[in-house]
Structures are given as C-alpha cells and as structure tokens.
N, C-alpha and C positions, 0 to 999 in steps of 0.2 A: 801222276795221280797216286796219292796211296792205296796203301795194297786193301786196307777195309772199305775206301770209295769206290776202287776196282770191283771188289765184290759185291759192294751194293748193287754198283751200278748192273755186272752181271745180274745178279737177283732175279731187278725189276725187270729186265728182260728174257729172264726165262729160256735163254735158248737151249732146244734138247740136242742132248750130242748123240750120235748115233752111234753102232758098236763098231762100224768101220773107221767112222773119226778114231775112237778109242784103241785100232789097231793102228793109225796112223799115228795119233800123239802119245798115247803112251809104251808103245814098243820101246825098249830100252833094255839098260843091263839088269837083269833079273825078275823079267815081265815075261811071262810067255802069255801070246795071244795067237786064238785060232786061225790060220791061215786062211780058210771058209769062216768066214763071222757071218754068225746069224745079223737079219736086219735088226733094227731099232724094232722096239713094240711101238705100234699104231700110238696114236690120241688116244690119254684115258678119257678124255673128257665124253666125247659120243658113249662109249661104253654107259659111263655114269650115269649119266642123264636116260639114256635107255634103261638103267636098273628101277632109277628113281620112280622116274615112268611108271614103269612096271608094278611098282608098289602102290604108287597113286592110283590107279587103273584100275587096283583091288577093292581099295579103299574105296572109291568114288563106284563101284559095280556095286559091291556092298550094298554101297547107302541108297542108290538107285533102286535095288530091290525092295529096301525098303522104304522107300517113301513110295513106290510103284502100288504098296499092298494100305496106301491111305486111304478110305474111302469116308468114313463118318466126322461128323464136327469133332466129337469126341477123341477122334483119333487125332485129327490135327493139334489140338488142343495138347495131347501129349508126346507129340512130336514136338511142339513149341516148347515145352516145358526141359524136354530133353534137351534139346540147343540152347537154350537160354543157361538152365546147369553148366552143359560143355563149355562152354561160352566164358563162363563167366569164372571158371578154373583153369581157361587158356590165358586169361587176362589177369588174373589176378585179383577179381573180383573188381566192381564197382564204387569210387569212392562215396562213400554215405554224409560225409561232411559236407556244411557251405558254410565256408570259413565269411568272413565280410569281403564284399568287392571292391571293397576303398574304388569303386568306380571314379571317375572324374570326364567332364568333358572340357575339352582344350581346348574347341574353337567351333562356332556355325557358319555352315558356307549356306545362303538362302539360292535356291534354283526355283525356275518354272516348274510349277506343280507342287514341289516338293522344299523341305529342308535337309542339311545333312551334320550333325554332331560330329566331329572327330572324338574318339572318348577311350581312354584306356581303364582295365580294370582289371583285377589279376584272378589268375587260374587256382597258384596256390600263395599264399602270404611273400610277394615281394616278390612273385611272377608274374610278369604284366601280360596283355594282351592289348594289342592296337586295332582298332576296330573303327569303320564308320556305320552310326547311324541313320539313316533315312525315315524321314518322318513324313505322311503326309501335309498338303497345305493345313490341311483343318485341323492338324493331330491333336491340338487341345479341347478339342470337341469328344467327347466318349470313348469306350475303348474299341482301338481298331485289332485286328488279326497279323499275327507276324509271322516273317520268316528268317529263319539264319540262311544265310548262306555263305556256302563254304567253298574256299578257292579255290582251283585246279593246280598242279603243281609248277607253276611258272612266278617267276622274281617280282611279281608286280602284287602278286597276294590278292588281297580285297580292291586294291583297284580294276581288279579283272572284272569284279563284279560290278562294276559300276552301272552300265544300262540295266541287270537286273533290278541294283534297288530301285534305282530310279522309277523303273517300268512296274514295280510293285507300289510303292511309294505313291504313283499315280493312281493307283490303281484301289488305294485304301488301305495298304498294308503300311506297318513299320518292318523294315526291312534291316535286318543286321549283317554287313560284309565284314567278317574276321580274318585276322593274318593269321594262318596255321603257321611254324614254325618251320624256319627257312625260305618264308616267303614276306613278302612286301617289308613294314618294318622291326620282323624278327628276322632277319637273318643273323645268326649266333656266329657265324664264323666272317662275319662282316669285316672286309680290311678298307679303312677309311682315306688308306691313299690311291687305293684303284679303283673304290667304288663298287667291289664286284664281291662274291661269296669266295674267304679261301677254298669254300668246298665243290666251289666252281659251279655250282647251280643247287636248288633247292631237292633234288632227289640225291645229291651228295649231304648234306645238312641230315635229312631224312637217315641215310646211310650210316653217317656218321655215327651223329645221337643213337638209332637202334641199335648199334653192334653193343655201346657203353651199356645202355640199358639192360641189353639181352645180358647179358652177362652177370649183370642183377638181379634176374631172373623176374624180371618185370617188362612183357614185348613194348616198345612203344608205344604200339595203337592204341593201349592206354592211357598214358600222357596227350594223346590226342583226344582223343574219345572225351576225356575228364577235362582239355580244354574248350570242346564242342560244348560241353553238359553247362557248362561254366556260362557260354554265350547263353543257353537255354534260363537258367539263375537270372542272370543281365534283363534279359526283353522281360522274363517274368515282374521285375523290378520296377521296372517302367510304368510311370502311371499314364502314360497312353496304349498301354498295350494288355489285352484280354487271356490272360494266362493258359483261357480252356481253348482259347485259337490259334496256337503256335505249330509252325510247317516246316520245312528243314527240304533244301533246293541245294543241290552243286552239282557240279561237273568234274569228269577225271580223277585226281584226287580224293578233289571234293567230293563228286560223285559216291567215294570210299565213305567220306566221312559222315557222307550224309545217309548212306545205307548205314553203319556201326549204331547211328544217332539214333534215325527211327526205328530200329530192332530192339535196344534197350533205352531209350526214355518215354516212358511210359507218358510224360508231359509233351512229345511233340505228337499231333493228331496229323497229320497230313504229310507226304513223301514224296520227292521226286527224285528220282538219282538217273545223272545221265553220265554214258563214257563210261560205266566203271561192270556193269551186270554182263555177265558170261559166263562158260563154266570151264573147270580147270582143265577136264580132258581136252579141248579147243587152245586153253592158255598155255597149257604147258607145253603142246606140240607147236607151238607158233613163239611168239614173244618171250613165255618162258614167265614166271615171278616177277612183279615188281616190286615196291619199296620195300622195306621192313614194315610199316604199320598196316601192309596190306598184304603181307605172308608173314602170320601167326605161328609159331614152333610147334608142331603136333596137330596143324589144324585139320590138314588132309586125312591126317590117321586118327586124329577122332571121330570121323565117319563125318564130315561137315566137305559143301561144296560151297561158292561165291552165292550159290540165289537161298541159301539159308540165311542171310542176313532181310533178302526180302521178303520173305516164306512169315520171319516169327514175327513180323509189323501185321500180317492179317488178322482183323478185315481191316485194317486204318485204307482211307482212301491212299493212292497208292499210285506213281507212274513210273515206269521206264523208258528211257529216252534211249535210243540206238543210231548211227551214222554205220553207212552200208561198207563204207571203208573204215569204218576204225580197227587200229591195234589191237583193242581187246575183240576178239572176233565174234563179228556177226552172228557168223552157226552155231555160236555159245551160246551168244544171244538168245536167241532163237529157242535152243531149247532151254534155258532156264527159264525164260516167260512162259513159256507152254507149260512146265511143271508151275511156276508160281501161282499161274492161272486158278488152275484147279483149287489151289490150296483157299482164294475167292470164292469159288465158285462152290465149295464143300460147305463152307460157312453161312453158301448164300446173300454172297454181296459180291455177285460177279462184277456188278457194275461197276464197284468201284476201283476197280484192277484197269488201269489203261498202257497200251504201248505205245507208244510215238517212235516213229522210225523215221527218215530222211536220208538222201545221197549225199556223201562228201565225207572228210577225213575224220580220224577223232578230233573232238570238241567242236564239230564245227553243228551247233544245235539253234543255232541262234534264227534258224527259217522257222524253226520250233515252239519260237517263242510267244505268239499269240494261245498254242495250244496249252505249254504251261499255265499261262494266267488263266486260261478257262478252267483249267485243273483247281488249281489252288483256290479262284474264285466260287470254285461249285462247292472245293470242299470245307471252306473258312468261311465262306460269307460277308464279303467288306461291304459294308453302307453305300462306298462312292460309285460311281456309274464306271463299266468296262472301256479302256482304254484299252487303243494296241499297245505290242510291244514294241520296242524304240530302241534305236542302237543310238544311244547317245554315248557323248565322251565326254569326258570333263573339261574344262576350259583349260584348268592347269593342274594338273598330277598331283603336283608337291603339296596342292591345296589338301587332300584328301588325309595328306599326313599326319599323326597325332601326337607325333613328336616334334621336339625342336628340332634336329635332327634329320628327321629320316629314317632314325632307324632307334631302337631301343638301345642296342651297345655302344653307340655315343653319346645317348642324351640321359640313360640311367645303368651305367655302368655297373653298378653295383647290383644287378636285378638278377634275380634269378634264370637261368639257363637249361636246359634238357640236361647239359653237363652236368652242369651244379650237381642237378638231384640225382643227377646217375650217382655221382660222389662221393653225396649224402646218401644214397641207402646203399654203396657199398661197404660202407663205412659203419651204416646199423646192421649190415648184415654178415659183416667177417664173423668168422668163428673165435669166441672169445679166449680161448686155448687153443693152443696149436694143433690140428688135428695127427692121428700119429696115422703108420702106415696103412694098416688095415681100412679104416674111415675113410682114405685117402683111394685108394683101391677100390673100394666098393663105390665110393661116389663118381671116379670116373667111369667105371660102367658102367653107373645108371646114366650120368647128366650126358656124358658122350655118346651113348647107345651103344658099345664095344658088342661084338657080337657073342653068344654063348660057346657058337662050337667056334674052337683055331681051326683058319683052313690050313688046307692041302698046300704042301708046297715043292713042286717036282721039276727036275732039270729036263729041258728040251733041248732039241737042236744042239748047235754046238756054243755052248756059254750063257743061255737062258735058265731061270730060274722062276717055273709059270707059279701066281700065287691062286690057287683057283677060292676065290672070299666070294662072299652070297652076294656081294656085287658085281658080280664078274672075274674072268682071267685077267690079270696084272705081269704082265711080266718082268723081270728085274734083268740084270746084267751078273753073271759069275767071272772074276776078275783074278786068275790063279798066279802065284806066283812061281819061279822055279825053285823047283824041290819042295822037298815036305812044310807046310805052313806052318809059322810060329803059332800064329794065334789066327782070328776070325774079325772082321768086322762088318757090321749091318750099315752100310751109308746111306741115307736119306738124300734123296734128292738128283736131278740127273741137270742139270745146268754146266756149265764149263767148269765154274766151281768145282762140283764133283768129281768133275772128270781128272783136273790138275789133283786134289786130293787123293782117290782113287790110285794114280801112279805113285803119288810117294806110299800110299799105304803097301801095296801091292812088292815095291823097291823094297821095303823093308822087312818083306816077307810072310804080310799078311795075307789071309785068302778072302778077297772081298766081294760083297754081294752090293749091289749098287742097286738102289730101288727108288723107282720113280713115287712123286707124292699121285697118286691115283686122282683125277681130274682136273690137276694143275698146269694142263695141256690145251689150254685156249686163254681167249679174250674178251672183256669186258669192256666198253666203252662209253653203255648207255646210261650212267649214271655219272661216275665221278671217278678221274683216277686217283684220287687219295683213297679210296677203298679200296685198290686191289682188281684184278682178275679174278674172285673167284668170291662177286661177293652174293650174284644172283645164285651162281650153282651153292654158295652155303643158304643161302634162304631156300633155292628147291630140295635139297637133303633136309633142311628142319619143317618143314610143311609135312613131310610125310615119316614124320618122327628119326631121323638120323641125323648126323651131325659128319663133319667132311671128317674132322679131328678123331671121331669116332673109327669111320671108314680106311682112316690112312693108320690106326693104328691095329685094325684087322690085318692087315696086309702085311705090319712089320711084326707081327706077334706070327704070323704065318712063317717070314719069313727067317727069324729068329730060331723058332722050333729047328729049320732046315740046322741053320750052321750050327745048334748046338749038336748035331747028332750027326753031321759031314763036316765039321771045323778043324776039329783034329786039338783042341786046344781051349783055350780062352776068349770066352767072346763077347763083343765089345759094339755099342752103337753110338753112332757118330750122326748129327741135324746141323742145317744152316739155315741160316732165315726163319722162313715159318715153320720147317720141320724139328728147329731147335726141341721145342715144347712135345714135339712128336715124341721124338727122342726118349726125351726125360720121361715122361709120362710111359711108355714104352717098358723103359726098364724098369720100372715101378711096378706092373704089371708082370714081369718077369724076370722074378730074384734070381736068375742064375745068369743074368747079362752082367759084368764083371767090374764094367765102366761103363763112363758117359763120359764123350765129349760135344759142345756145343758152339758152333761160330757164326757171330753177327745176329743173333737171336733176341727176341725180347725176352727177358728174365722173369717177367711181371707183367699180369693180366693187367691187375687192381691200378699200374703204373698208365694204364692205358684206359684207363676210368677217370683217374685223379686228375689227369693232363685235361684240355679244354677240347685238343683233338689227339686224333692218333690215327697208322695206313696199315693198310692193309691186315687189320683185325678181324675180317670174317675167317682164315684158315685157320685160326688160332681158338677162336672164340666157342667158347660151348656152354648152353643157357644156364643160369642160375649159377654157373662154377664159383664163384667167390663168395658163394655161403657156405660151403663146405671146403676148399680148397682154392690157393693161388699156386702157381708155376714153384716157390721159394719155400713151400711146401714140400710139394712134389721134391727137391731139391732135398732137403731136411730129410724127408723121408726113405731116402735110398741109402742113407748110413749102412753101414760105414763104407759104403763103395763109395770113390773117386768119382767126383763132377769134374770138371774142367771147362770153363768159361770163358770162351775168346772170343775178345772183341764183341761184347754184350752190346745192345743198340735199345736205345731210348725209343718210346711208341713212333715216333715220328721217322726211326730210320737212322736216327743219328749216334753215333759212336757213344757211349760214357765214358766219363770220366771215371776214373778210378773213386773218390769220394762220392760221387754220383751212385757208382755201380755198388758201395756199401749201403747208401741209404736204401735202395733200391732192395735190395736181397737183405738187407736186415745185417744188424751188426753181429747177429752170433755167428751165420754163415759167412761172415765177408772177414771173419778170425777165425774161422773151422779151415784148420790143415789139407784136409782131404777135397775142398773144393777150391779149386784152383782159377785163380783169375789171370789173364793177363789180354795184352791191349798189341796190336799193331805198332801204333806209338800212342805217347799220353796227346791226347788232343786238344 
C-alpha cells in the first residue's frame, strides 16, 4: 500500500497512541523517554461536550429568565419581534423574491376520494422541486383549504406522506407532499448503479450541502425554509386552493420544517409539528444536535431555545404532537409546551394551543391521526363532511414519481443542486483582492471565535504539557531529545502518524510537543460517514457560538507560547489531515512560529465547495470563511516563512496531482519558492 494510502487510511481511523506505546516505539538512538511515562490524556471529547454544555446552560438559563418575567400581550408581542430580528440575521434574512414557478404537472393518478398530480416547480430558476398534489374528488368546485406537508428525514420523501394527503384530500383539503432535498426524488448524490445516496442516507445529503453552505455563510435551513416558502407560492397558485386557508403538517424533519414554516410565513394560518418540539437542555444531554438545517451557528448564544420557533406563530391555531419514546426527549417536550402554553394563553387564545401525545417511538403519530384532522378541520374549515384518518399506501410507489426517472439527477441533469448554489455564492462572495495579513488575522478571530486570552500552558507529571483553554485542560505529550535541542516543533495530532513523525523529529534533535486535536476522540455514526467523526460535535460548538477550528487553535496558540519560551531555538508547527489548516492558520496568528509544514491536508476550503461533494469538512469548516479568507490565503499570507506541502489531498481524501495541486493553490503560490510542494509519488 503507499505510504499517502497508509496514512489516510491511518487518519480515518484515528487510533490515539498512548505515551507508553511512544516509549515502546520510539525509544531509539537519540530519543530519551521517561522511564515512568505519564498515562495518555483521557478523551477530549467528554471534556468538550461538557464545556459546550456549559455554555449552552448559560445561554438557555438566561433566556428562561427571561421569557419567565413575560406576562402581558404586549410583552409577548416584543418578545416575538425579538426572535423574529434574531432569526432572521441567523439566516440570512428571508428571500423577498418569487421568481416564476415554471410549475408543470407530469402526470394524474385518479384514487378513491381523491386525485393526485405528480408536478414539479422550482425553488430558485432551474431548481426544481418534485412534489405530489392531492386534490379532492370535488376540487373543481370553489376554493378548498390546504396543507404542505413536509417529510421526515427518510429516502422515500413525499411518499411518506402518502396516507396524509390522501386522508386530507378526503377530507376537503388540497394537500401538497414535497421532496426536501436528499429525500424521495432529490437525492443530489444519487449513484444510478446502486440506486442508493452516495451520501448514504438523506441526514448525510443534509450533512453534506450544510458544511458547503456554512462555509458561505448562509446555514442551510435557509435553502430549505425558501424551498418550503416556495411550496406555500405553489398551493397559493392553485385555483382550487384559498390562499387565506393554507396549514403546514410534518413530522421529524419535517416536523423542523414545518415549525421554521409557520414562525416566518406570515401566509401559513394553521401548524402542526410532530417529532421535532423539545428543549436543548434535554437534547443536548441525550441525542446531542442533529442536522445542519436544524443547528443554526450562534442559535443557542443568541438567547433562542427549539420552542421559539413555536412561541413566535402565536396565536395562529397551533399543535404539538409528542411520542413518549422518542429521540427528541419527552421531558423537553414537556417543558416547551408548558412555556408555549402561556405564550396562548397571554394573548388569550388558550384554546387554540393543543398537545397530542401518544406511546411508542419517534414518528410513530399515526394513532394521532384522526386528532390532526380535527385540528386542522376546526382551524381551516373544509366544506366536505369529516372522515377518519386512513393509512393508506399506494398501489405502486414509482407512480407518485414526477420524473421520468425517479429521480431529478437522471432525468434533469443539468438542474440546479444545493451544490450548485453553494458554488455560486462562493464564488459571488470571494474577496475580489487578495486579502493581505492583518484582514486575514482578524477575520479568523472573529469567524473561528479564537479566544481573547492565550491559555496557560504548564508541564506536569513526567512529559505532559497541560493546556489549561476555557474549554478545558488538554493535555499534550513533551518529546525531548538527547542533549540540548536544535530547534522546537508544535505537532498537531496524536494518531500513529504522529507518533512515526514525532521519532524522526525528536531523532533529529528536535524538542517536540505532540498535541492532541481537542474532541477529535470519539465516533459518529448516526449520520453519514462521508462527514467525519466530528460532524455533530462541530454543529454542537457552532450552536452556542464557537467553532471546533476555533477551539483547537486555542490550544495550539497555548501551546506555542510554551515552546517559544522552553524551546531553546526556532520553532516550527507541523498538521496532518484536518489539523493541516490548524497548522496554517496557527502560525498566522503567531509571527514568531518560523515554519509550516503540512501532510495529506486539504489546501482549499473553496475546493470543497466547487466539488459536488467532499469528507470530512466539519473539522475544517468555519462559517462564512470564504468571504474573507480561503486556506491559500492563509498560505500567501505567512511570507516570507516557508510552507511545505506534502502530499496535499483533494476534498474527497484523494492525493493531487502535482497540476492539480497548482490549480488548486493558485499559480502564484504553486511558483513561490518558499512553499514547497512535493508528493509521496506522482499518482
């Protein structure tokens, strides 16, 4: 296997070497190691997550206080206006256009009771959206009452919703089931010989898209949000459908999207969201974060909890659906409905505030379902007479299709993608001059949240080097050589990698500090592994305003400070993998680090935007960075110090090629002397 596969493959496996391995393998001629070796430092990961915690806990005690002192309309009213502000500067603000819908429908399937349009129509010019219609029997009779519904996060999309429309449909409603993206016939990373998501399930898709996005500094839930608002444009279009009756119903996901929906469009009059209402002290001690469009960067630390999305729909009629077992926890539950309560009951329309609760897992709301349509009927008013609700299925799936296809990336290839646009606005939003150092410096202390004070950085025990950062004690490894040290080196990273590293540096008479990436000591599974390990813990750091990238270069500024003032010499830091960019960005921030060297790292953020995908992007990733800075920046900007770039790796993981590796970094730097390239072998 080559030696750059070797180290990948190391990488992805993350194994930490402990300081007695490190007396085992790298004892040798002119290594001296302590006879009593201190143990390995614990897991940063617990540590982390406990800071995080901590932070959120403030935040959310905060905001509890103050919504605890709401007592008048009045007040709620500018409580509303508050969140709605915050809101809407987390997002990015709200799209004000409606471009045309070049709507079309592609085909009717006729059903008992009901019809159903398969129909696509785009989000933004030449991004489609796959959707079925549901129409009642009579629909060419006056205008009836609608609802979007939005689909839980599983591979079937709007065919999940099939018994809803149906059962609305019956019921007097026009019902609209939409593909959110990564589900039914949007999935963007759709491979047409396996039939399956490259990103391996629709919370991977989700995963994906957000990292490209964030990075844009536009979170995704807006791309969603503006394709929900889009469905809402659609049913308005409709001449069977009464504009001033439109309701917004899902589950899970959907559940998300349909809270996001009725808090800001002021056109949908009625709300159900089930699966998704809890509050974070509950989530984050349990589950922890999920998707990207439903952990906003800053959301926690602008003083905002999950039942502020239901809070600023009052008094619109209003329910929440709950299962005693689900994920998002019950005792969340629980108490966000108790606060949302009031926020009814202060307006004086307790009534229209309803819970529904039932036993069994998430999603499972479907025993629920005659109490929805009593909801929705009391608060829409359909003409047709109350039916139950019905678990019907379709006779055949593929029917509900609205492409030739299946899917939109075989049948309109050329259509716009989350990618796409991630693409296109980083692309309107690079800096049109190259930003010089100073610009460069200041914007990754803001975008990363770098901390103001440098911690403490003190030797313990025998060869420990604790970094005490406001996230916690870190501890690194001190790696001496024998006799007096030439020079110093900061290594990033504690994988076997490291450790092989590590002895020749030490062989050669360096004194090295070996430092672990702080919380890059666990596993992720429940999403996607094309994102990484560390893609929920980057969403729990940007929820209560920090960034992982931020946090791991506190650590190395910490420990930096150490070796310039016990190095005895010249000192130098050295990243692999995702610590590469640590690295870089590191000595940016601190002009008297001498060099850089970097291996198997990506070189380029913006490279991981332009591609259709890219892995493991959340350690890397810090919001809005490519409007002020890319990595080749960063790089430019540490003249006239020596970079050194080995074995550079494409978003995907994969080695460059030397022409590759110029496009990438740009032709000035790929003929600038002082940054050095070279490759394991040309590949």
């Amino acid at each position: 296997m080559p030696k750059h596969e070797r180290y990948a493959t190391n990488l992805r496996i993350k194994l930490p070497i402990s300081v007695m391995a490190l007396a085992v393998g790298l004892a040798g001629p002119g290594i001296a190691v302590a006879q009593s070796a201190p143990p390995h430092a614990p897991p940063t990961r617990p540590v982390l997550e406990a800071y995080l915690n901590s932070l959120a806990d403030r935040y959310l005690a905060q905001r509890a206080t103050e919504v605890a002192a709401i007592k008048t309309s009045a007040q709620v009213e500018r409580r509303q206006a508050k969140v709605r502000a915050t809101l809407l500067k987390l997002l990015g603000g709200l799209p004000s256009d409606h471009p045309p819908l070049a709507a079309r429908v592609t085909h009717t399937i006729v059903e008992d009771g009901f019809t159903i349009e398969t129909v696509i129509f785009d989000s933004e010019p030449n991004q489609p959206i796959t959707a079925d219609l549901f129409i009642p029997a009579n629909g060419g009779s006056g205008k009836h009452p609608a609802v979007i519904l939005s689909p839980g996060h599983g591979p079937n999309g709007k065919a999940s919703n099939y018994a809803w429309g149906a059962s609305f449909a019956r019921n007097g409603f026009v019902a609209l089931a939409w593909d959110i993206v990564g589900e039914g016939e949007r999935r963007e990373y759709f491979d047409p010989i396996t039939g399956q998501s490259r990103a391996e399930r629709p919370t991977g898709d989700h995963s994906v898209a957000g990292y490209q996005s964030l990075v844009t500094g536009l979170p995704i839930a807006t791309r969603f949000l503006r394709d929900a608002m889009r469905g809402v444009d659609f049913l308005a279009s409709r001449a069977e459908v009464d504009p001033d009756r439109i309701g917004a119903f899902g589950c899970s996901g959907g559940g998300t999207m349909t809270a996001y929906l009725g808090a800001l469009d002021p056109r949908v009059k009625a709300v159900a969201t089930a699966c998704f209402v809890t509050d974070y002290q509950h989530l984050l001690a349990t589950i922890g974060p999920q998707d990207g469009e439903q952990s906003i960067p800053g959301y926690i630390a602008s003083g905002l909890d999950i039942v502020d999305w239901v809070e600023l729909a009052a008094p619109k009629p209003y329910a929440v659906l709950s299962t005693t077992e689900d994920m998002f926890p019950f005792a969340g539950a629980t108490n966000a409905v108790n606060e949302a309560k009031r926020f009814w009951e202060i307006a004086g329309a307790g009534d229209r505030f309803q819970w529904f609760t039932g036993p069994g897992p998430h999603g499972a709301i479907a025993p629920m379902g005659d109490k929805v349509m009593t909801f929705f009927r009391t608060a829409l008013k359909p003409d047709a007479s109350a039916q139950p609700f019905a678990r019907l299925n379709p006779a055949l799936p593929e029917q509900l299709d609205a492409t030739a296809t299946g899917q939109l990336s075989t049948s309109m290839p050329g259509a716009a993608t989350m990618a796409t646009l991630a693409a296109a606005r980083a692309a309107a939003i690079a800096p049109k001059t190259a930003p010089d150092a100073v610009a460069i410096r200041a914007a990754i202390r803001r975008l990363a949240m770098v901390s103001d004070t440098q911690p403490a950085a003190t030797p313990v025990g025998d060869g420990s080097l604790r970094i005490d950062a406001a996230a916690g004690p870190i501890d690194a490894t001190i790696l001496k050589p024998q006799g007096v040290p030439s020079r110093a080196v900061l290594l990033l990273g504690d994988d076997r990698f490291a450790a092989a590293r590590a002895k020749a540096l030490t062989g050669a008479g360096a004194l090295v500090v070996l430092l672990p990436a702080r919380g890059a000591s666990g596993t992720e599974e429940i999403k996607a592994g094309i994102v990484g390990d560390e893609n929920l813990l980057g969403l729990r750091a940007m929820l209560v305003g920090k960034t992982l990238t931020g946090l791991r270069l506190d650590d190395a500024l910490g420990a930096l400070a150490w070796l310039h003032a016990n190095g005895g010499g010249t000192v130098s830091i050295e990243g692999a993998g995702e610590t590469g960019p640590i690295a870089l960005q590191a000595a940016l921030l601190d002009d008297k680090v001498a060099s850089v060297r970097i291996e198997a790292s990506q070189i380029s953020i913006r490279a991981a935007v332009d591609l259709p995908m890219q892995r493991d992007l959340p350690p890397v990733a810090v919001p809005g960075m490519l409007a002020a800075y890319d990595l080749p920046d960063v790089i430019a900007a540490l003249a006239p110090r020596p970079v050194e770039i080995l074995a550079p790796i494409d978003p995907l993981g994969n080695p460059l090629r030397k022409a590759d590796y110029a496009k990438t970094i740009g032709a000035t730097l790929a003929g600038d002397p002082r940054v050095r390239f070279s490759a394991y072998r040309e590949p």
